[in-house]
C-alpha positions in Angstrom: -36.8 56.8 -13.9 -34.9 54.1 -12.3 -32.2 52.4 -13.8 -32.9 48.7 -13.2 -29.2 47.1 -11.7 -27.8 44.9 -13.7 -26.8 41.2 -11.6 -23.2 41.0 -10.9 -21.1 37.9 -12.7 -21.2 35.2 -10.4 -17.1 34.7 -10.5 -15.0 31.8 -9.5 -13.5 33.4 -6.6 -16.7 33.8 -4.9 -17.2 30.5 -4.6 -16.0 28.8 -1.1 -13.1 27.1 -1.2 -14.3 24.2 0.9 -17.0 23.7 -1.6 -14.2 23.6 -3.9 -12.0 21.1 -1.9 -16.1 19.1 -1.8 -15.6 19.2 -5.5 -12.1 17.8 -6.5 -13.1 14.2 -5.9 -15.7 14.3 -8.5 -12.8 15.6 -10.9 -10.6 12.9 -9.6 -13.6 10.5 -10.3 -14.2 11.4 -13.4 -10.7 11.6 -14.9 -9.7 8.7 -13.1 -6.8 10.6 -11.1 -5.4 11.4 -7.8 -4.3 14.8 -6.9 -1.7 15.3 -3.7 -2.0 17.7 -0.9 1.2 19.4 -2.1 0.3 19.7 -5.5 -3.4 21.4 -5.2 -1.5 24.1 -2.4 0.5 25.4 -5.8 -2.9 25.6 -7.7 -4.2 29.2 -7.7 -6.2 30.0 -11.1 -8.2 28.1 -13.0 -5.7 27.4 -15.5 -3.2 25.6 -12.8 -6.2 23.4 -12.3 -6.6 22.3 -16.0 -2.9 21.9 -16.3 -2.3 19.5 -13.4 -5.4 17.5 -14.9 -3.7 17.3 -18.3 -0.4 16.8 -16.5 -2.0 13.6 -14.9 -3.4 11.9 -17.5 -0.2 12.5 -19.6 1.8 11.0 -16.8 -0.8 8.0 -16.5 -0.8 7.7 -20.8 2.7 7.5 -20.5 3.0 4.6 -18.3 0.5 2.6 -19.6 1.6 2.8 -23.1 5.2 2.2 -22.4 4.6 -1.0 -20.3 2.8 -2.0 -23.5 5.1 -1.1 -26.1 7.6 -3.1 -23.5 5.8 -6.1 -23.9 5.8 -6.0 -27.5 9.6 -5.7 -27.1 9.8 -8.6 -25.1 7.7 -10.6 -27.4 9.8 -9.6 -30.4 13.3 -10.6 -28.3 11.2 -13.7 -27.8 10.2 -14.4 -31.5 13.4 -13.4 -32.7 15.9 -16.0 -30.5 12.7 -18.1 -30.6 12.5 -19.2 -27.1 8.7 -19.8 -27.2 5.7 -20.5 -29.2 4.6 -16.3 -29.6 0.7 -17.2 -30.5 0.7 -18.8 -27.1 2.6 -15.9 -25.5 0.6 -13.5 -22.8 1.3 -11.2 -20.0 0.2 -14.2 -17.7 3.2 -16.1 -19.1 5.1 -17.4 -16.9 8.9 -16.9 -16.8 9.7 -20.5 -15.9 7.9 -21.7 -19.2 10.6 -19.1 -20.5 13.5 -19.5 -19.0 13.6 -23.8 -17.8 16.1 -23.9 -15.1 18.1 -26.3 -16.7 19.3 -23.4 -19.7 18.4 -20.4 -18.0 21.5 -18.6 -18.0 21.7 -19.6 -21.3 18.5 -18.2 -22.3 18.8 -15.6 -20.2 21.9 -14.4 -22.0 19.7 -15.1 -25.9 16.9 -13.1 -24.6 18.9 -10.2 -23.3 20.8 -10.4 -27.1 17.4 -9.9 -29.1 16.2 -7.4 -26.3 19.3 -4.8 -26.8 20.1 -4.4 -23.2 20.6 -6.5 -19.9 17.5 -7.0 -17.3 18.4 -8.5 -13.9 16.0 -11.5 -14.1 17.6 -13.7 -11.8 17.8 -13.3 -8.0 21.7 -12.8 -6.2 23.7 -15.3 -5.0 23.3 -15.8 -1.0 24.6 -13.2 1.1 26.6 -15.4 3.6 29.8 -16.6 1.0 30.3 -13.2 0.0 30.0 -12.2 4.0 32.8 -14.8 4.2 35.0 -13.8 1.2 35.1 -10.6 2.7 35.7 -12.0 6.4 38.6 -14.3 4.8 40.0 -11.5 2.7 40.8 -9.1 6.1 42.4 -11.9 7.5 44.4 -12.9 5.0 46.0 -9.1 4.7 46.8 -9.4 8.5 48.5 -12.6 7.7 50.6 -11.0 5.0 52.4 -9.8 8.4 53.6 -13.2 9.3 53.6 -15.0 6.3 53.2 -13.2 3.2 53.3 -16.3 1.0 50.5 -17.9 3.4 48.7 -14.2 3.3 48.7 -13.5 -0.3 47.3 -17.6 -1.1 44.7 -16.0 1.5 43.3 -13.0 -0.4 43.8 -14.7 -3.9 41.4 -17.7 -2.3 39.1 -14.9 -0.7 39.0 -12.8 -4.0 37.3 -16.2 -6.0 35.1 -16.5 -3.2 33.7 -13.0 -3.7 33.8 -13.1 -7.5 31.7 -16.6 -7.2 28.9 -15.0 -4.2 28.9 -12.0 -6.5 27.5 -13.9 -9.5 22.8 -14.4 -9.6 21.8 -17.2 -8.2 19.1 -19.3 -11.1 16.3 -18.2 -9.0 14.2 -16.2 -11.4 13.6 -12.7 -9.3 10.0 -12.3 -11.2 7.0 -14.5 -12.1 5.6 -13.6 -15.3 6.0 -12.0 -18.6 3.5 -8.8 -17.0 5.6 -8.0 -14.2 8.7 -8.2 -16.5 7.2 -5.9 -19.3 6.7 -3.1 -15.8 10.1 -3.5 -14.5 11.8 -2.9 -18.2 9.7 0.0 -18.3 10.2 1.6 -15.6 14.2 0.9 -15.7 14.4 1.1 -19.6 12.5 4.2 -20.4 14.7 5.5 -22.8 15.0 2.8 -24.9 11.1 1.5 -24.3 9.1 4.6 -25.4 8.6 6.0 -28.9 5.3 7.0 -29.2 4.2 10.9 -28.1 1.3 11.5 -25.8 -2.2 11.5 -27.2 -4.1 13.6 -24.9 -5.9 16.6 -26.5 -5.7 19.3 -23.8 -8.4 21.5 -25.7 -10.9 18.7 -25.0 -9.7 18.1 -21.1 -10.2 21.9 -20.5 -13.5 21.7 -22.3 -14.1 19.3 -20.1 -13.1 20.4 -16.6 -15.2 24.1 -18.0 -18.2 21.6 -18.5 -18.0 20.2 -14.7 -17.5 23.1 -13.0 -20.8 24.9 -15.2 -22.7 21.8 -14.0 -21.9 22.5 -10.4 -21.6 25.9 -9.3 -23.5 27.3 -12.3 -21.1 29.1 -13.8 -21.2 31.2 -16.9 -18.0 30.5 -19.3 -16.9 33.5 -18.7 -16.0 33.0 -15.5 -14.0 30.2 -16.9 -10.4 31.7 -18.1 -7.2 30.6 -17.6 -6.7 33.3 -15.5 -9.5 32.9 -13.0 -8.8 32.7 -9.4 -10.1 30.3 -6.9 
C-alpha cells in the first residue's frame, strides 16, 4: 500500500515578502503606529516584529502619560503659589490668564518655585541691542589703544548693554497650559515621569499571532519567536 503524504506546514518564510510589506499597514492601523523604512530593514524573525510593535506602543505610552503627569505638575505649582482658580484650570488655559503682563516676571519666578525647576516661558530680548553691545564692545578694546580711560568706559558701557539684550523679553514664548505641559515634558523628563509602562507584551504578541492567522492562514506553529520572514 501507499503511504498517503502528509501536507507540508505552511511556514512564515514561504510567504512573499511583498505580501508581507501589503500587510504591515493593517498592523500599523490596528496598533495605531508608524514603522520607518530603517527600522523594518533590521526586522528578520517574527519575534523582531513583535518587539518593534511593543517597542512602539511603549514609546507612544510613555509620551502620552508623561505630558499628563506634567500637567498635573503644573496644576499643583499652580494651586500651590495660587496663581489661579484650579477648578477652572484646563489644558486650553491660556498662559496670559496665568501670567498678566503687568506681574509676569513676578509670577513667572512663583510658578517656577512650586514647579522645582525653571521653564523658558518668555520669549528673548530683541537681537539688535545685543548685536550692538557686541559691535560697541570691539570698538571699545581698539580704543583702549588711544585712550584707555575712554576704551575701558567703552566696554564697561557695552558689557550692560549685553547683560540688558541678554535678559527675556515679557512676551510669553507659548499660548496655553497644553503646549506648556509638552514642552516640560519633553525638556523635563527626568523629573516629569514616575509611573512604569503598562503595556502587557504577552497580549500584543497574542495579538500580532492573531492578525497574521487571520491573513495568511497560518497555524501557531508557524508563529515562534524564531520564525523567519
Amino acid at each position: 500500500m501507499f503511504k498517503t503524504k502528509e501536507p507540508e506546514t505552511f511556514e512564515l518564510v514561504n510567504i512573499d515578502p511583498d505580501d508581507i510589506t501589503f500587510f504591515i499597514p493593517e498592523i500599523e492601523a490596528y496598533f495605531r503606529i508608524h514603522f520607518y523604512e530603517e527600522e523594518l530593514l533590521r526586522v528578520f524573525t517574527f519575534g523582531n516584529l513583535c518587539d518593534l510593535i511593543v517597542n512602539k506602543l511603549e514609546e507612544k505610552e510613555t509620551n502620552d502619560c508623561t505630558t499628563q503627569q506634567a500637567f498635573y505638575r503644573i496644576r499643583k505649582a499652580i494651586m500651590e503659589g495660587q496663581l489661579y482658580d484650579q477648578n477652572k484650570l484646563s489644558p486650553n488655559t491660556t498662559l496670559e490668564e496665568l501670567f498678566p503682563l503687568k506681574q509676569r516676571y513676578q509670577l513667572i519666578e512663583k510658578f517656577e518655585f512650586h514647579l522645582g525647576f525653571k521653564v523658558q516661558l518668555l520669549e528673548p530680548g530683541k537681537g539688535w541691542p545685543l548685536f550692538i553691545g557686541r559691535f560697541a564692545f570691539l570698538v571699545s578694546v581698539v580704543t583702549m589703544f588711544c585712550s584707555i580711560l575712554a576704551g575701558f568706559a567703552g566696554i564697561i558701557l557695552s558689557m550692560a548693554i549685553i547683560a540688558l539684550a541678554k535678559m527675556p523679553g515679557k512676551k510669553l514664548a507659548i499660548k496655553t497650559v497644553r503646549e506648556l505641559a509638552e514642552k516640560i515634558a519633553m525638556e523635563n523628563y527626568n523629573q516629569i515621569r514616575r509611573t512604569p509602562s503598562s503595556v502587557d507584551q504577552q497580549a500584543i504578541v497574542i495579538k500580532v499571532k492573531d492578525l497574521f492567522r487571520k491573513h495568511f492562514d497560518l497555524e501557531n506553529s508557524a508563529l515562534t519567536r524564531d520564525a523567519k520572514f
